[in-house]
The first five atom37 places (N, CA, C, CB, O) and aatype in JSON, in Angstrom:
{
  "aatype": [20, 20, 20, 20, 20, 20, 20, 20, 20, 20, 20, 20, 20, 20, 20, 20, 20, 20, 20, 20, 20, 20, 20, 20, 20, 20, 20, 20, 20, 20, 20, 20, 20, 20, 20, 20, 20, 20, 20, 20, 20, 20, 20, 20, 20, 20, 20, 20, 20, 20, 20, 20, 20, 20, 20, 20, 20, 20, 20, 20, 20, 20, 20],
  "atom_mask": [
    [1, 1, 1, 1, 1],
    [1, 1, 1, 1, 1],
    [1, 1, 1, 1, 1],
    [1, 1, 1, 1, 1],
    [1, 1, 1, 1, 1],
    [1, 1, 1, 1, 1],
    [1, 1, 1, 1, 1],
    [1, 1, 1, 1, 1],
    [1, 1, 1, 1, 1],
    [1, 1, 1, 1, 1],
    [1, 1, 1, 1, 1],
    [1, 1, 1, 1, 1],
    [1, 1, 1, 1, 1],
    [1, 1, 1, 1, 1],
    [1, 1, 1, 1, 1],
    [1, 1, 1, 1, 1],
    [1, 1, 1, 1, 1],
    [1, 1, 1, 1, 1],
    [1, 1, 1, 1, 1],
    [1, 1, 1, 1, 1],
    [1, 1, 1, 1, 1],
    [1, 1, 1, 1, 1],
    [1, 1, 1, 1, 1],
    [1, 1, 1, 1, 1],
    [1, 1, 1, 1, 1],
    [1, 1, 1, 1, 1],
    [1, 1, 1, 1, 1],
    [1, 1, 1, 1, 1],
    [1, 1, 1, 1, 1],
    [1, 1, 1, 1, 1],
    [1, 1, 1, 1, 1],
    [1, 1, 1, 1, 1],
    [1, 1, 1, 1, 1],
    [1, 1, 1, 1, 1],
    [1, 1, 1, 1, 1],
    [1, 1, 1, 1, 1],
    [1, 1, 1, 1, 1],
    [1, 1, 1, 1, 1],
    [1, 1, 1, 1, 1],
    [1, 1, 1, 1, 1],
    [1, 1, 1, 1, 1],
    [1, 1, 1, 1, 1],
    [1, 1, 1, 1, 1],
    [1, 1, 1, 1, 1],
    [1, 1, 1, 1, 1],
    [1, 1, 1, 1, 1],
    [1, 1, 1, 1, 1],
    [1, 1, 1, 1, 1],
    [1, 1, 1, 1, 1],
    [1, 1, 1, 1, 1],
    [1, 1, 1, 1, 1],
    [1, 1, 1, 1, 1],
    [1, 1, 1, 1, 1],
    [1, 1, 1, 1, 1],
    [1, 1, 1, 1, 1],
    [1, 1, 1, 1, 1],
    [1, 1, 1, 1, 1],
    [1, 1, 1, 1, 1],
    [1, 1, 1, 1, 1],
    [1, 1, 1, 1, 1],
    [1, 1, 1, 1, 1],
    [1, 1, 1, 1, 1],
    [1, 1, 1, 1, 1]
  ],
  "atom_positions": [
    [[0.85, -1.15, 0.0], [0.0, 0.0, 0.0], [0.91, 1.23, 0.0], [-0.97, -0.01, 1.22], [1.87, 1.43, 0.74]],
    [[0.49, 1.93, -0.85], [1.19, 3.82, -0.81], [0.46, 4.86, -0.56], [1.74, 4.45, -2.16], [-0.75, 4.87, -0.81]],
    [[1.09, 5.86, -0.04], [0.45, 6.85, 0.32], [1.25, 7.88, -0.74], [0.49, 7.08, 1.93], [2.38, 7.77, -1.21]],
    [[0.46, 8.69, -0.89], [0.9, 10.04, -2.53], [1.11, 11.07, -1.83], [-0.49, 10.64, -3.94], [0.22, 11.27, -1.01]],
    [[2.06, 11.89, -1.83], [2.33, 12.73, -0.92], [2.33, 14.0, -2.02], [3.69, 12.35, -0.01], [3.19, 14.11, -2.9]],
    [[1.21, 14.94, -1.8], [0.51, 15.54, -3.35], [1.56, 17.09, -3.26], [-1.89, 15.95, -3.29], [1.46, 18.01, -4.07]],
    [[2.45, 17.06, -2.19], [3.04, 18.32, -2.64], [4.45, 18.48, -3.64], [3.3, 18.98, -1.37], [5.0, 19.42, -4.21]],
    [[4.77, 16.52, -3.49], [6.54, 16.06, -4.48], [5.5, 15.19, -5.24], [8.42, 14.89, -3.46], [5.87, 15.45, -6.39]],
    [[4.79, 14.6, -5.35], [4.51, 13.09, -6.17], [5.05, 12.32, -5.39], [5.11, 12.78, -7.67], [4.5, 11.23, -5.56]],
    [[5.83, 12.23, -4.61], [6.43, 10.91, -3.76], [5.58, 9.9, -3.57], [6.88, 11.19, -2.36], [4.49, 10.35, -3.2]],
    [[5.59, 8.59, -3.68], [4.96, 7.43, -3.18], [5.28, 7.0, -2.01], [5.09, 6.49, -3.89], [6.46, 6.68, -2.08]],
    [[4.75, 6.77, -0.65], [5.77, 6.77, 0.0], [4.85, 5.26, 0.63], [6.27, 8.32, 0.94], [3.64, 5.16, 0.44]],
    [[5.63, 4.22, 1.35], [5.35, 3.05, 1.39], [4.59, 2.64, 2.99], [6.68, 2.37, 1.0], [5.25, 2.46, 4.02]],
    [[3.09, 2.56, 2.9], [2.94, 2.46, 4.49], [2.66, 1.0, 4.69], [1.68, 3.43, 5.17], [2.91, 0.16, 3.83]],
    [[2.24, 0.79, 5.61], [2.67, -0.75, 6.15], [1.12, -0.33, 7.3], [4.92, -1.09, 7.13], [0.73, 0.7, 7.86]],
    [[0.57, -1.89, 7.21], [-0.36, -2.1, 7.63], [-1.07, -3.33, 9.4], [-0.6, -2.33, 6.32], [-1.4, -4.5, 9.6]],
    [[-0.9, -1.68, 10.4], [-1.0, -3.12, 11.46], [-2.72, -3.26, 11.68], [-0.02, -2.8, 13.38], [-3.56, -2.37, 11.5]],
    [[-2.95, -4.62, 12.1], [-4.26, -5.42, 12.22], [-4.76, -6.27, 12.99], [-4.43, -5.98, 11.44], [-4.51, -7.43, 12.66]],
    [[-5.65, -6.07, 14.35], [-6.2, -6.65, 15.2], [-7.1, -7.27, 15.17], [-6.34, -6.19, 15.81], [-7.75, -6.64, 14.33]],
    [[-7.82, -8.23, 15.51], [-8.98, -8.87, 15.44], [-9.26, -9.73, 16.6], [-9.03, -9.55, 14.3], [-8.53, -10.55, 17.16]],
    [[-10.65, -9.32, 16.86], [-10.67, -10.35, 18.12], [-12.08, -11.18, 17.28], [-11.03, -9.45, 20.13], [-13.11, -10.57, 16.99]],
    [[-11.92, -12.21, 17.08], [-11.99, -13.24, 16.31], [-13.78, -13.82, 16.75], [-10.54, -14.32, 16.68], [-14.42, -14.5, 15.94]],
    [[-14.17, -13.54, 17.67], [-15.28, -14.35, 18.18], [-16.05, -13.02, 18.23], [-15.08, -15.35, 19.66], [-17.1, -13.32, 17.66]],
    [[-16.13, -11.79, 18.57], [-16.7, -10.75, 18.36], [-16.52, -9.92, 17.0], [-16.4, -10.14, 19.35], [-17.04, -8.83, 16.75]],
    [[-15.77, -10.57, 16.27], [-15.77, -10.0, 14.86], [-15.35, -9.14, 14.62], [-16.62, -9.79, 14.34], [-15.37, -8.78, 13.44]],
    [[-14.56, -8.15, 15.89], [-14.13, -6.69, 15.99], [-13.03, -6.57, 15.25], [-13.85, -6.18, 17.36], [-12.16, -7.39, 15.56]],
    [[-12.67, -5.59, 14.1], [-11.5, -5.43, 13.73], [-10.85, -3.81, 13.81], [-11.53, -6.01, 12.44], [-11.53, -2.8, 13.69]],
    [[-9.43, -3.85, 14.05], [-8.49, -2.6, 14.26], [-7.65, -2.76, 13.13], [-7.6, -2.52, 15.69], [-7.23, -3.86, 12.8]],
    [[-7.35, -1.53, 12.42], [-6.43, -1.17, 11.18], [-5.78, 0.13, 11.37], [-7.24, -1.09, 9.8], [-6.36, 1.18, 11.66]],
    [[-4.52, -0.03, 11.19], [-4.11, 1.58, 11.37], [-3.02, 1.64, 10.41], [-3.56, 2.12, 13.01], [-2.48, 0.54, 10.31]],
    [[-2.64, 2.33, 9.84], [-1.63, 2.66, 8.89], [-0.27, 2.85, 9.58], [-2.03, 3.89, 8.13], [-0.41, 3.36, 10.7]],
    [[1.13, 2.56, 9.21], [2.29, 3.48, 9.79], [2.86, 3.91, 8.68], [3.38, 2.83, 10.73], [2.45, 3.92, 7.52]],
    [[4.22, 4.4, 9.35], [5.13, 4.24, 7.82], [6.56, 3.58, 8.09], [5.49, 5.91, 7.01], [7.56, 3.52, 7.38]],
    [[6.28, 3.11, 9.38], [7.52, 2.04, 9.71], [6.95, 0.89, 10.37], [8.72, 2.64, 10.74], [5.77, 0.69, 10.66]],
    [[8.22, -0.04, 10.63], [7.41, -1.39, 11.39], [8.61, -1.42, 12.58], [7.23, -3.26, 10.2], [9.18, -2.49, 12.78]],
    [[9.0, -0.28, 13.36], [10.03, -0.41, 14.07], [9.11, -0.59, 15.63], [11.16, 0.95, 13.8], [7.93, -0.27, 15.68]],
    [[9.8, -1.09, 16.75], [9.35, -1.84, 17.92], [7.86, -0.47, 18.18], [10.94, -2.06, 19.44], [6.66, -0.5, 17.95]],
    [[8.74, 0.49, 18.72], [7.84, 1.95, 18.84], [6.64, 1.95, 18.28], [8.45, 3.16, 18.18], [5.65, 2.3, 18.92]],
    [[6.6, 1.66, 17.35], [5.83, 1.87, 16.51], [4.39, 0.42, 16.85], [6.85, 1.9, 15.01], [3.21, 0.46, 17.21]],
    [[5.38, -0.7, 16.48], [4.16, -1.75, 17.46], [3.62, -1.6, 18.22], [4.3, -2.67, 18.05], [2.45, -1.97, 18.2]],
    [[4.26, -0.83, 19.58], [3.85, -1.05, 20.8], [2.77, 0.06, 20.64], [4.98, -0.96, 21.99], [1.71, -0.36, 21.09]],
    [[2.67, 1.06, 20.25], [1.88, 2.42, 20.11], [1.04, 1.96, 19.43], [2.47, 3.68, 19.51], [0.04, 2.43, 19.98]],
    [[0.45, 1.0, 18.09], [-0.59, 0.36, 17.36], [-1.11, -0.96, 18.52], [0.1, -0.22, 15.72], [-2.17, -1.58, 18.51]],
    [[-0.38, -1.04, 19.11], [-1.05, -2.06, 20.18], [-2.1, -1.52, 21.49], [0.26, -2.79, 20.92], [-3.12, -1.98, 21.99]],
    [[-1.35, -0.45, 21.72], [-1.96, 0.47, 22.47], [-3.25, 0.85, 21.9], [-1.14, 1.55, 22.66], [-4.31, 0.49, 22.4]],
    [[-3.16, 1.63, 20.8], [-4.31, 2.24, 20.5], [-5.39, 1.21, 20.0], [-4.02, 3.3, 19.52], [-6.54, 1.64, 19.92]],
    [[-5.11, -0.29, 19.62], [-5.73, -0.97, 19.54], [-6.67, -1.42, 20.78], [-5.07, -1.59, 19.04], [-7.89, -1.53, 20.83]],
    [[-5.75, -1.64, 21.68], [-6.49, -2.13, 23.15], [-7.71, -0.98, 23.92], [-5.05, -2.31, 24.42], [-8.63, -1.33, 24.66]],
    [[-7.32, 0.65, 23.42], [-7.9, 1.67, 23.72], [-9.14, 1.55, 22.91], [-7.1, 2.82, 23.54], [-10.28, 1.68, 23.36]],
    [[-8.86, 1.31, 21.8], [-10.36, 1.26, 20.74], [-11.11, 0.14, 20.77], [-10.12, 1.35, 19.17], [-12.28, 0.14, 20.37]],
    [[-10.53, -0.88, 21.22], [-11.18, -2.29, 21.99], [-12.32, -1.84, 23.17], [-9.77, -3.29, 22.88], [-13.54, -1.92, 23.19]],
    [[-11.32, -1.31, 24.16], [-12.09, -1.13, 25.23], [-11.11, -1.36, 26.39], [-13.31, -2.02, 25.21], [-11.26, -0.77, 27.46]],
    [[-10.14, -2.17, 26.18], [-9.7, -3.38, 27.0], [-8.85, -4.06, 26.32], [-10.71, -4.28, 27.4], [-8.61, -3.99, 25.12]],
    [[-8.09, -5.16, 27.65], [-7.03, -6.39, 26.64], [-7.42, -7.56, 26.54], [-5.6, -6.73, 27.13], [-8.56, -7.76, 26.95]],
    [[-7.0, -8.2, 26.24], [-7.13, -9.9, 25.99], [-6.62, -10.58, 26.91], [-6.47, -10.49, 24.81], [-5.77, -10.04, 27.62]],
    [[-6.97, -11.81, 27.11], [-6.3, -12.68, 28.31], [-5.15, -13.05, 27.4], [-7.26, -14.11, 29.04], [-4.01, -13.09, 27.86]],
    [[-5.47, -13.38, 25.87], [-4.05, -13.9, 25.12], [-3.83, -13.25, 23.87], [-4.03, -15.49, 24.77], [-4.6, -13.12, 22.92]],
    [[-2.57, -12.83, 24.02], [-2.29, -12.25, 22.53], [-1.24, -13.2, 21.76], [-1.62, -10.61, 22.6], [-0.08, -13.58, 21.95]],
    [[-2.37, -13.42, 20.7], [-1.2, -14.16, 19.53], [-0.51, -13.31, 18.45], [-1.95, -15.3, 18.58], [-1.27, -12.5, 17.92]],
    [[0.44, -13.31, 18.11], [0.97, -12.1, 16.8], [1.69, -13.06, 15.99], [2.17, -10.59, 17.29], [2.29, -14.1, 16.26]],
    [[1.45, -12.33, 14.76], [1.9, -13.08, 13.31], [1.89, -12.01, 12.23], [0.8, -14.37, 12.78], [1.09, -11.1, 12.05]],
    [[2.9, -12.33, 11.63], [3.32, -11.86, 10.4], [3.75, -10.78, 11.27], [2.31, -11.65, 9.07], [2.85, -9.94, 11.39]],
    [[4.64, -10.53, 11.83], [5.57, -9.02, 12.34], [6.4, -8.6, 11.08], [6.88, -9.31, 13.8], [7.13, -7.61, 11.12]]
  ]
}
């Protein structure tokens, strides 16, 4: 996925993190433009904030 950055033409490359809690059907998407630790932990956050709450278990895949 790219994002057009309309003031150079630049393409610039974002990367896509994705939550799901699987039995309530709920899904979280947020865009970055890196995949560095910071950056996880802050999409994890705001995931758990827009949840409501955490999980008893977190599985992760595809890092």
């Amino acid at each position: 996925m790219d994002l057009l950055d309309t003031d150079t033409g630049e393409l610039i490359t974002v990367y896509l993190f994705v939550g799901t809690l699987p039995y309530s059907q709920y899904t979280y998407v947020e865009p970055t433009l890196d995949m560095k630790s910071d950056t996880w932990l802050r999409c994890h956050m705001n995931m758990f904030e827009y949840f409501g709450g955490t999980t008893i278990r977190l599985i992760c895949d595809n890092l």
